[in-house]
Each structure stands twice: as C-alpha cells, then as structure tokens.
N, C-alpha and C positions, 0 to 999 in steps of 0.2 A: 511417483512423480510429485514433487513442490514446488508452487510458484512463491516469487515473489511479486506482490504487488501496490499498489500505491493508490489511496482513496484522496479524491479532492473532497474536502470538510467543506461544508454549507458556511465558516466564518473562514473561507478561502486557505486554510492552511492544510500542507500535505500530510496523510498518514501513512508509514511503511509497514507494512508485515508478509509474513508468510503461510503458506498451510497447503494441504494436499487436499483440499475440498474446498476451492473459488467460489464457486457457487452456492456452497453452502456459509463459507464464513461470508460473504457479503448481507446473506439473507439473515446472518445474526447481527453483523451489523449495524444494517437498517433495520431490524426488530426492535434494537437498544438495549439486546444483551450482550454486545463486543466488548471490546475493550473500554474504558474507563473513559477515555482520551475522545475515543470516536462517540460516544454515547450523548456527550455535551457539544456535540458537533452537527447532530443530525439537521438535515439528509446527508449522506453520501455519495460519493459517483466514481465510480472503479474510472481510473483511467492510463492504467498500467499495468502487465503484469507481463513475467516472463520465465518459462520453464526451468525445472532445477532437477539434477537428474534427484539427488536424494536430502535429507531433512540436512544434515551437514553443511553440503554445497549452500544448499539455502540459506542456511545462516548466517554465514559467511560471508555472502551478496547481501544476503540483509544488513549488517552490521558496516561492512563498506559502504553503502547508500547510504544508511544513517547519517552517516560521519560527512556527506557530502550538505553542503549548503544548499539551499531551495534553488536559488540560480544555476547551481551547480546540478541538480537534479534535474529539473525544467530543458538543460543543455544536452548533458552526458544521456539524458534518457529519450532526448526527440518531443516531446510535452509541449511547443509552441503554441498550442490554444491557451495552456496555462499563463499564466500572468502573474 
C-alpha cells in the first residue's frame, strides 16, 4: 500500500509526495531530514492523504496533483480550511 499526501508548509505553501510509511515519512519530515523543499518549511501538518494500491498508481496520482494549481488542489481535494 501507498499514499499520496499533501503537508501544509509553516510559509503556507502545499507539499505533495508519496510513500508506503505516512507515519514514518512525516516523522522525517518534521525531524528536517525530508525533502529539501519541506526542511526550509518547518513545522509541517499532514492534511491529506489517500490510499494507492501500489508505488505505480501513486505516482501517477502524484504527478497529476502536481500539475494541478493550489486552488485547484484546495477544490478537487475538499482542503476548505486551506486558504
């Protein structure tokens, strides 16, 4: 199993990634050994995610969500408390 999910960045801007361990990539995350991106971001706060049957599928949803604009994410994904 892989989710995709989406971290709200502490300078209000969205993160997207994937992994088969939520729990654990959030916790490297918020350590400030993630990504590059998220590291100059901290704090974090997961406020998305959603199941993928396999690494594949995920990426794929990954890469489409990318390519969506933040409004367009905020919409197509239900995120209303976003802003």
């Amino acid at each position: 199993m892989y989710y995709l999910y989406l971290l709200l960045c502490a300078d209000n801007s969205l993160y997207t990634g994937i992994t088969d361990d939520i729990k654990n990539r959030l916790a490297v995350h918020q350590s400030g050994k993630g990504s590059k991106y998220v590291r100059s971001r901290l704090p974090v706060k997961l406020i998305y995610q959603e199941e993928q049957s396999d690494k594949s599928t995920a990426l794929k949803r990954e890469l489409e969500v990318k390519s969506w604009s933040r409004t367009e994410k905020i919409a197509r994904l239900g995120l209303g408390g976003v802003s």
